[in-house]
C-alpha positions in Angstrom: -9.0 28.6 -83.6 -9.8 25.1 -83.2 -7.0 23.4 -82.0 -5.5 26.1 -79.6 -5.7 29.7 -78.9 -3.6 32.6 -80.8 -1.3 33.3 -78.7 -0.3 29.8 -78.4 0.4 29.3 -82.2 2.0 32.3 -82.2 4.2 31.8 -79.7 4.9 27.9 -81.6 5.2 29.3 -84.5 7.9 31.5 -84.0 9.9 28.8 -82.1 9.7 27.2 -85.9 6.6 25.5 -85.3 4.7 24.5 -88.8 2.2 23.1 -87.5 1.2 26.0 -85.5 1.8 28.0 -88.4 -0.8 26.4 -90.4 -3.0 27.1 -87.7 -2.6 30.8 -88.0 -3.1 30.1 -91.9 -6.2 28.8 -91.6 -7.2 31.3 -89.1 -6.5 34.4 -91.7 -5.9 33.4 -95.3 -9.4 34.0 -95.8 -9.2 37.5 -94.5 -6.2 38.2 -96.3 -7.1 37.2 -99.9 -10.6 39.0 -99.6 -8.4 42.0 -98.4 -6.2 41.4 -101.6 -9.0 40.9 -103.8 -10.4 44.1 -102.8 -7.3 45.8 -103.5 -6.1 44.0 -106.8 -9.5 43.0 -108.6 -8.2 40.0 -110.1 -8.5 36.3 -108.6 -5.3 35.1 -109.6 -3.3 37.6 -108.5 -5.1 38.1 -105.5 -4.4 33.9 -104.9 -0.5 34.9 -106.1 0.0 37.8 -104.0 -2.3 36.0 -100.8 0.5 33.1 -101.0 3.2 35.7 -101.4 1.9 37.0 -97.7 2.3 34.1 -96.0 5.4 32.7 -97.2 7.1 36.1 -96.4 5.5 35.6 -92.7 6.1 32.2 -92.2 9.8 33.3 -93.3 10.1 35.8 -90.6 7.8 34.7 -87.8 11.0 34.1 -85.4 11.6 37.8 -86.0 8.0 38.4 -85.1 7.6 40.6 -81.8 4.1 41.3 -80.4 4.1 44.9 -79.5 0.6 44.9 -78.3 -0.7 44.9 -81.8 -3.2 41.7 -82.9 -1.3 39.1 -85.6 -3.5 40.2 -87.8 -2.0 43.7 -88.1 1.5 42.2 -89.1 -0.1 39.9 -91.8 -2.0 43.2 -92.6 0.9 45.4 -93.3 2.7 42.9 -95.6 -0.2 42.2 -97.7 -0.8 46.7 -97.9 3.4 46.5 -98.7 3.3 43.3 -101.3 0.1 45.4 -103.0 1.6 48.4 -103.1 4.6 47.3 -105.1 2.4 45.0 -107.2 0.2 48.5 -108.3 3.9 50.0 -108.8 4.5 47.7 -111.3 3.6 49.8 -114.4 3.6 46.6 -116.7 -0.1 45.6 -115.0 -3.2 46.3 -116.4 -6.3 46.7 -114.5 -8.9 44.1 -115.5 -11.9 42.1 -114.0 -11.3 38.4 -114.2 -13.6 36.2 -116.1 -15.0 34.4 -112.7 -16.4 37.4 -111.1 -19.1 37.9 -113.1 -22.7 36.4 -111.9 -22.8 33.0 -110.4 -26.8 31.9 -110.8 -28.0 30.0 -107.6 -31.2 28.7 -107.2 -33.5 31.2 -105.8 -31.6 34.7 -107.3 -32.5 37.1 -108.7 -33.6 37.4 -112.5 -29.7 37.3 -114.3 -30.6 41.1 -115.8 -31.5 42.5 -112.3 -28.5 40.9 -110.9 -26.3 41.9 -114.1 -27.2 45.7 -113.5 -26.6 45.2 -109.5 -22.9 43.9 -110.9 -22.7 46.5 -113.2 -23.1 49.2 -110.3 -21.0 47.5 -108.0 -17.8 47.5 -110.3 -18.6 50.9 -111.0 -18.1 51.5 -107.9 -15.2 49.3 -107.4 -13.4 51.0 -110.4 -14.4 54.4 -108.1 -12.5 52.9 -105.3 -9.2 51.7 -107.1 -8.7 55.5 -108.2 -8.6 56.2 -104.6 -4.7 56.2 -103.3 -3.9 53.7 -101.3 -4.4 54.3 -98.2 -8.2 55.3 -98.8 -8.5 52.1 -100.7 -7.4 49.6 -97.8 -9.2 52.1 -95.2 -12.6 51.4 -96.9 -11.6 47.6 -97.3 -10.8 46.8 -94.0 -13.9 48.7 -92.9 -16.6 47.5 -95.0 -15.2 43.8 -96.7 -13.2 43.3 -93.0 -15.9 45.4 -90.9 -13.2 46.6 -88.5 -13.9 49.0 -86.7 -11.9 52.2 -86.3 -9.6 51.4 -83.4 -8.8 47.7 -85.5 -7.9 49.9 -88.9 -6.0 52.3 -87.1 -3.6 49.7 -85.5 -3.1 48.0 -88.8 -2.5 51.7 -90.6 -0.8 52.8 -87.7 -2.7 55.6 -87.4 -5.0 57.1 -84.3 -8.5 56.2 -84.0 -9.2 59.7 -84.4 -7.1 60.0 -87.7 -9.1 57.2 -88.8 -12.8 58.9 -88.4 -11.0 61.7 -90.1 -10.0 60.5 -93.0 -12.8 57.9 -93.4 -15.0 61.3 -93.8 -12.6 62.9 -96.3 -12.7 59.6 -98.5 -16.7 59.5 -98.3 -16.5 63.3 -99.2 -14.0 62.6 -102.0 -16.0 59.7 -103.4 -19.5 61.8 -103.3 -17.9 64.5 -105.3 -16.1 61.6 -107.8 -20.0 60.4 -108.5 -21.7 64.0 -108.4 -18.8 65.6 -111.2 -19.0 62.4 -113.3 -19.9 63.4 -116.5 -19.7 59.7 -117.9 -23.0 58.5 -116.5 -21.6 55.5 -115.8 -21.9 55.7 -111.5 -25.5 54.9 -110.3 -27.4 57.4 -109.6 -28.2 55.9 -106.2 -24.3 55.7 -105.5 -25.3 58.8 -103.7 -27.6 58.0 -101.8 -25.8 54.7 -100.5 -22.8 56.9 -99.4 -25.1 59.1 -97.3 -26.2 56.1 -95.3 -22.2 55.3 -94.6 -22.2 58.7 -92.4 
């Protein structure tokens, strides 16, 4: 943080501090819409719900109590809570927005290669979103956050310990989800990328 440390802000903030607010904004809204993105597949919602998190924190920052956790485990916990009831809501439909497709830069790959690449990686993503919900955010905070196990168990207030263990369970899970698919349409190599997660 630029302008002054964490703690600081945090401590501003919940005196009713804007200013100090926006600097905890700009320290995690990044992290918190790719978290959301992750979880909901759909820019505009993720934007929607990402706004959503914030507002509810800024709301109740002077209620905010650091109980040896990082910020970022509060603003974690609302986003997991603000998802979950969005996934509740029985009226959504899971789609891909338009803008996530492949963006050409200069120097990529040719647009079929990265088209398959795309192809596999929603695959996978579709994998993912069947997961429940706590296996879903424990492989996004580990591999789109790259937390590591003590960081995910304070935001899913679990043991670091439970965390290794069910990390293993979901990597056992997914690797029976692409072995039993009788679809075809997981890549075969799906496999072998979720042996080199061990």
């Amino acid at each position: 943080m630029s302008e002054f440390p964490e703690d600081k802000a945090l401590a501003l903030a919940s005196q009713g501090d804007r200013e100090a607010f926006g600097v905890l904004y700009d320290e995690y809204a990044d992290r918190i819409y790719n978290y959301i993105y992750y979880r909901t597949g759909n820019t505009l919602d993720a934007e929607d719900l990402t706004a959503r998190v914030f507002y509810r924190a800024m709301r109740h920052i002077t209620n905010y109590t650091d109980r040896g956790l990082p910020f970022s485990a509060w603003l974690y916990r609302i986003a997991h809570n603000l998802v979950a009831n969005w996934h509740r809501d029985s009226s959504r439909r899971k789609e891909v927005a338009l803008d996530d497709g492949y963006r050409a830069n200069k120097g990529d790959e040719h647009p079929e290669v990265a088209l398959m690449q795309s192809e596999d990686e929603n695959a996978l993503l579709r994998l993912i979103r069947n997961l429940p919900e706590e296996r879903q955010q424990l492989l996004i905070l580990k591999f789109v956050e790259h937390m590591s196990n003590a960081e995910i168990g304070e935001i899913m207030d679990r043991t670091e310990g439970a965390i290794k263990s069910l990390y293993h369970r979901t990597l056992l899970s997914l690797r029976d989800e692409i072995r039993n698919d009788q679809t075809g349409q997981f890549p075969q190599d799906a496999l072998e990328a979720l042996d080199a997660l061990k």
